[in-house]
C-alpha positions in Angstrom: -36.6 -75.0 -47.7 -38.7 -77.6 -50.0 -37.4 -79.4 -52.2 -38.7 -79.7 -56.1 -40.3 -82.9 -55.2 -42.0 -81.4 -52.0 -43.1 -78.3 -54.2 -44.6 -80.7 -57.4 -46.8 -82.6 -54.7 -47.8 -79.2 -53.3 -48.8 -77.9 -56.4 -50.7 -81.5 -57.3 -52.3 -81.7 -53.7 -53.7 -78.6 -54.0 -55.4 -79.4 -57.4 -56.4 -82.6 -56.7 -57.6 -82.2 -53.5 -60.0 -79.3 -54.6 -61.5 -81.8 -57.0 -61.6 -84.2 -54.1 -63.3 -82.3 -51.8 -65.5 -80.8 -54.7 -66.9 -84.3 -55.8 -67.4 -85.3 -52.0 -69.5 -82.4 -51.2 -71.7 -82.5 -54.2 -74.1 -85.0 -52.9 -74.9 -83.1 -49.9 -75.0 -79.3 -51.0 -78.5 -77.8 -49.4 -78.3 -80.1 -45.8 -79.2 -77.5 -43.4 -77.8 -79.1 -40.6 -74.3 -81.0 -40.2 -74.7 -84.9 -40.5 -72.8 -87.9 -39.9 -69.5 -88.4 -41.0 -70.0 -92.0 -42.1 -72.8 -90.7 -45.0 -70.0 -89.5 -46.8 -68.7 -91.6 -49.9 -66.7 -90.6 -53.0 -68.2 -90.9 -56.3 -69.8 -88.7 -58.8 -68.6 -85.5 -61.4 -67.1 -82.4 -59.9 -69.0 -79.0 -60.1 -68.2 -75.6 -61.3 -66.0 -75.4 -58.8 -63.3 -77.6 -60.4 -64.1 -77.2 -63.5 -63.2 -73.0 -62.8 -59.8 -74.2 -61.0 -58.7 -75.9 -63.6 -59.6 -72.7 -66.3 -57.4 -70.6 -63.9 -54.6 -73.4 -64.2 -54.6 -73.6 -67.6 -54.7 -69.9 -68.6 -51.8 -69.9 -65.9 -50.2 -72.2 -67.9 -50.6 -70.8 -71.3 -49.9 -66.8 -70.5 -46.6 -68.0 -67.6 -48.5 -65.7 -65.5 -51.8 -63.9 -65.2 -53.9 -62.3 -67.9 -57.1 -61.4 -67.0 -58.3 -61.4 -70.5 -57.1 -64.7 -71.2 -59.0 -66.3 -67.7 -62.0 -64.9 -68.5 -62.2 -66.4 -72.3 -61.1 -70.1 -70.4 -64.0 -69.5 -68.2 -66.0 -68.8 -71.4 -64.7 -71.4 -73.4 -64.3 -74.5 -70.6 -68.1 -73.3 -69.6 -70.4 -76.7 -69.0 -74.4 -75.8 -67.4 -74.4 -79.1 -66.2 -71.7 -78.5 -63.8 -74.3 -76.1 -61.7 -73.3 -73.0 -62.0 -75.4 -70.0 -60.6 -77.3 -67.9 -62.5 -74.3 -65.2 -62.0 -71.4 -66.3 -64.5 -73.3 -67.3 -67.5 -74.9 -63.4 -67.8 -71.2 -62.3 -67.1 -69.7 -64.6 -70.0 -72.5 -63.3 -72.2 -71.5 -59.7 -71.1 -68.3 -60.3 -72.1 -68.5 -62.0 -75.1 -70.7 -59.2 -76.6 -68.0 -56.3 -75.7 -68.0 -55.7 -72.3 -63.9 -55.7 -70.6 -63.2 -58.7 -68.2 -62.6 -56.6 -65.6 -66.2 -54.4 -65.7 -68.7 -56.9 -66.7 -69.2 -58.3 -62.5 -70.3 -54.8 -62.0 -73.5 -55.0 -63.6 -74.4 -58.0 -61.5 -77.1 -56.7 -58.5 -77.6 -53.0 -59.5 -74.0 -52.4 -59.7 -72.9 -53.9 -56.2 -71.3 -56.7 -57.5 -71.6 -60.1 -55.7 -70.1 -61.2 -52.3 -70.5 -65.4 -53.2 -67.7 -67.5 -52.9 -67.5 -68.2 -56.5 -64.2 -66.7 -56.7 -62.3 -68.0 -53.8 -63.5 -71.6 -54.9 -61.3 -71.6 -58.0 -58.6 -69.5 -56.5 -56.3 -72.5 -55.5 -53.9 -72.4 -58.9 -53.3 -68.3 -58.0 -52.4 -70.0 -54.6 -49.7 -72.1 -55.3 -48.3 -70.2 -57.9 -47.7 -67.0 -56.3 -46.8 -68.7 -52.8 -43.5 -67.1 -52.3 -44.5 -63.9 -52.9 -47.7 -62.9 -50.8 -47.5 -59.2 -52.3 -48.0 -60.1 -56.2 -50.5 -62.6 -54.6 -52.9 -60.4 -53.1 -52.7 -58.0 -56.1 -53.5 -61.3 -58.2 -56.0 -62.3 -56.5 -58.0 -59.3 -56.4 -57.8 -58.5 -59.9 -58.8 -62.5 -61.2 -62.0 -61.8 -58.6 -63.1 -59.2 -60.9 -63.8 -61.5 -63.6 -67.0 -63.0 -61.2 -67.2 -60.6 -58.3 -66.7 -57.4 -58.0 -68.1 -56.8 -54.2 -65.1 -56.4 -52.0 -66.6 -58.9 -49.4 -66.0 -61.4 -52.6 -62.9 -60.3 -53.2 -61.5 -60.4 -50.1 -62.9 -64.3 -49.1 -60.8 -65.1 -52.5 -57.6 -63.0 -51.3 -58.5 -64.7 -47.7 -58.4 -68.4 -49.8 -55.4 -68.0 -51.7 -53.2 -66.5 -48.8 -54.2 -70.0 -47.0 -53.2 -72.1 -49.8 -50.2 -70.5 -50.3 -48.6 -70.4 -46.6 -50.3 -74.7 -46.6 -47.6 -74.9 -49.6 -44.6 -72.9 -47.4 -45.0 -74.8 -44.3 -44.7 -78.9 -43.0 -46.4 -80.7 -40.4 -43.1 -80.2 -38.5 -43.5 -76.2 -38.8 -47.2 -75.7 -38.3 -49.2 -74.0 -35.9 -52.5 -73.4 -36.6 -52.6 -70.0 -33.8 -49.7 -68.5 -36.0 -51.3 -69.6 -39.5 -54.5 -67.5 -38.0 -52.2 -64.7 -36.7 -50.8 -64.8 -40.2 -53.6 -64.3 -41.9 -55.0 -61.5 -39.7 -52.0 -59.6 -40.7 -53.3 -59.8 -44.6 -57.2 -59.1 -44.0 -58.6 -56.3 -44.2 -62.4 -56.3 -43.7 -64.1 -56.5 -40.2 -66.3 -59.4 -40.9 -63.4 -61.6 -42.1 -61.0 -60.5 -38.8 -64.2 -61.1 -36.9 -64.6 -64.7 -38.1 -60.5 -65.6 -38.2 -61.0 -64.7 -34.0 -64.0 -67.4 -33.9 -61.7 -69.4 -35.3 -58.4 -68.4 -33.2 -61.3 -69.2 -30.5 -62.7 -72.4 -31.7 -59.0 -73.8 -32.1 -58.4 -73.2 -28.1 -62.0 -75.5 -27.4 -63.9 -78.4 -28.7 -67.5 -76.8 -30.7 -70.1 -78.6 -32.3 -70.6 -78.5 -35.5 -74.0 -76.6 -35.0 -72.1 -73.5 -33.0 -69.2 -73.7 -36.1 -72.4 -73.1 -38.5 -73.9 -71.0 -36.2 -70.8 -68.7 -36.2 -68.8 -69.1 -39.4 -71.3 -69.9 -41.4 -71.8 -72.6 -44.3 -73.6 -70.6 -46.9 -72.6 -69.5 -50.7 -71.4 -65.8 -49.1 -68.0 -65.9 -49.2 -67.6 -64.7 -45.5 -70.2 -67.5 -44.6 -68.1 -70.6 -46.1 -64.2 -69.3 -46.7 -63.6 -69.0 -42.9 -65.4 -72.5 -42.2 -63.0 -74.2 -45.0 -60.0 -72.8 -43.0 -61.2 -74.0 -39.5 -62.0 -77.5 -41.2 -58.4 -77.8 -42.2 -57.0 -76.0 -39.3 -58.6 -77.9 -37.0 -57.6 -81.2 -38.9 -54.3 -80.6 -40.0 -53.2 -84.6 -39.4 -55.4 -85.6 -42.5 -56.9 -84.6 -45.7 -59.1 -86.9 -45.2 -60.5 -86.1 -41.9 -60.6 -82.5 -43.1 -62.3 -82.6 -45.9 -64.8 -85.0 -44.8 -65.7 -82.8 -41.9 -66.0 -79.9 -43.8 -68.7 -81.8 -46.0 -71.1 -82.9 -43.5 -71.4 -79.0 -42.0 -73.5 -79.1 -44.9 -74.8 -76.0 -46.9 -72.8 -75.4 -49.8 -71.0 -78.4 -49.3 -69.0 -79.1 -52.6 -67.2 -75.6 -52.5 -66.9 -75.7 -48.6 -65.1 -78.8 -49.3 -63.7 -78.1 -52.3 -61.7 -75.1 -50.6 -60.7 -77.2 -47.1 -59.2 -79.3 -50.3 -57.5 -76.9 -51.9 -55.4 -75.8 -48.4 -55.4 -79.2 -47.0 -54.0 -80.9 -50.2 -51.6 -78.0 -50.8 -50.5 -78.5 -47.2 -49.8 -82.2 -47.3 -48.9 -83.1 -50.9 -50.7 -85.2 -53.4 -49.5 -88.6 -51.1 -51.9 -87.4 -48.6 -54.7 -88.0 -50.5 -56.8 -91.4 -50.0 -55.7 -93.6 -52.9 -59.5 -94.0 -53.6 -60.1 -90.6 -53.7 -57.4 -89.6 -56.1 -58.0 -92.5 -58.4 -61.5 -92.3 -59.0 -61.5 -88.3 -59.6 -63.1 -87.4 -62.9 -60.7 -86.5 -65.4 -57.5 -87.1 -62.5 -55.2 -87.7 -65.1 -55.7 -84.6 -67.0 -56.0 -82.3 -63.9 -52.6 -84.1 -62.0 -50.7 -83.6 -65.2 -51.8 -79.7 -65.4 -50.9 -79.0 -62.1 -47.7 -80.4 -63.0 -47.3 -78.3 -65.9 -48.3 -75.4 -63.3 -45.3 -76.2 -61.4 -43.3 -76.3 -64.5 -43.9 -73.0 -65.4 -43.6 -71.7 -61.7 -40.0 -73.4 -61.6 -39.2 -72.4 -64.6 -40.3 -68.7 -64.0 -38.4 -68.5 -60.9 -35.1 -68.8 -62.6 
């Protein structure tokens, strides 16, 4: 059982440490092949990838809970270009905004198909923590807040396959962890072949020692979500000693680096608190304050909800 404390530092790693790996990974998005670990060096503005975590925090906050509605006008209204967002949620906020529901306007992205891109796993890690303790209302949530983006089911399901990973990092200590039986977990929730397909790499992978050209090679370090979800899992599972060490290797795979990190973040700083989280790193986040003190509120209401 945690305690409050344990829970609070949960909730605050998790935030955090999306921003972290967010702002480490910006540098490098695009590097087609993995590089060395010693390139890597904190500094710089977080992406859309933050900023979108902290709209689903906040419209967390405000509604106790989630409204779909309500997400989708924070998106709208915490919206910044110069965070690099694809050319996907800008026509989707303009759908919106000139009638279309939250829940319908993804579906007119790619002739109706919807897009399979990570974009909503990357932000999923407040819908992680919050619904930890309750896996069912989870998956439901985080289908439904992938609808605002991504409609496809391959998107969905990378954010459902995200969030299920935060929230068991929040349930379980260094003392109680076993990355086999986190995988085995997580088979049990997946539904889609290419996502079981990828979790047995990884169940694989943990057994052996791969390069980080066969871990691109198999899992993947592109913007699909099947392509960069798994690979931010195996990052932490295969570092689950330090946020640091995770995060850092889950950078220099390359690709889409900055969400690739900034989901190994999300899971590694839920896992291990806020303390495990380089001093540096923490400190020189843009806007840490703000984003420490609404994950804080996050647990507020979450404690406060429980009773």
């Amino acid at each position: 059982m945690l305690s409050e404390l344990q829970l609070k530092s949960k909730f605050v790693g998790a935030l955090v440490g999306t921003g972290v790996g967010d702002t480490l990974g910006r540098p490098f998005e695009g590097f087609r092949r993995p590089f060395t670990v010693d390139t890597v060096k904190f500094g710089g503005k977080y992406t859309d990838d933050t900023e979108m975590a902290i709209g689903v925090a906040e419209s967390l906050v405000e509604k106790q809970g989630f409204d779909g509605e309500h997400m989708a006008w924070t998106f709208i209204r915490n919206f910044n270009p110069s965070r690099g967002y694809g050319w996907g949620p800008p026509q989707i906020f303009k759908w919106i905004k000139e009638g279309l529901s939250w829940d319908k306007a993804s579906r007119k992205l790619f002739n109706g198909t919807g897009s399979w891109g990570n974009g909503a796993a990357m932000r999923i890690v407040p819908i992680g923590t919050f619904y930890f303790d309750d896996f069912e209302e989870l998956k439901k949530v985080a289908h439904q807040s992938s609808l605002i983006t991504h409609s496809h089911i391959l998107g969905i399901e990378g954010a459902v396959l995200q969030a299920c990973s935060v929230a068991l990092a929040v349930r379980l200590t260094p003392e109680s962890f076993d990355p086999q039986i986190f995988v085995n977990k997580l088979l049990q929730i997946v539904q889609e072949d290419v996502y079981r397909k990828k979790l047995d790499i990884i169940r694989k992978f943990l057994r052996g020692k791969p390069d980080e050209v066969r871990i691109i090679e198999e899992l993947g370090n592109g913007i699909a979500a099947f392509d960069s979800v798994p690979t931010a899992l195996f990052s932490f599972l295969s570092h689950p000693k330090s946020f640091k060490e995770a995060v850092r290797y889950a950078v220099c795979l390359g690709g889409d680096s900055d969400t690739i990190g900034a989901m190994c973040g999300g899971i590694s700083g839920a896992f291990h608190g806020v303390e495990g989280i380089p001093d540096e790193w923490r400190k020189n986040l843009e806007n840490a304050e703000y984003i420490e003190s609404l994950a804080e509120k996050l647990w507020q209401v979450k404690t406060t909800y429980k009773k």
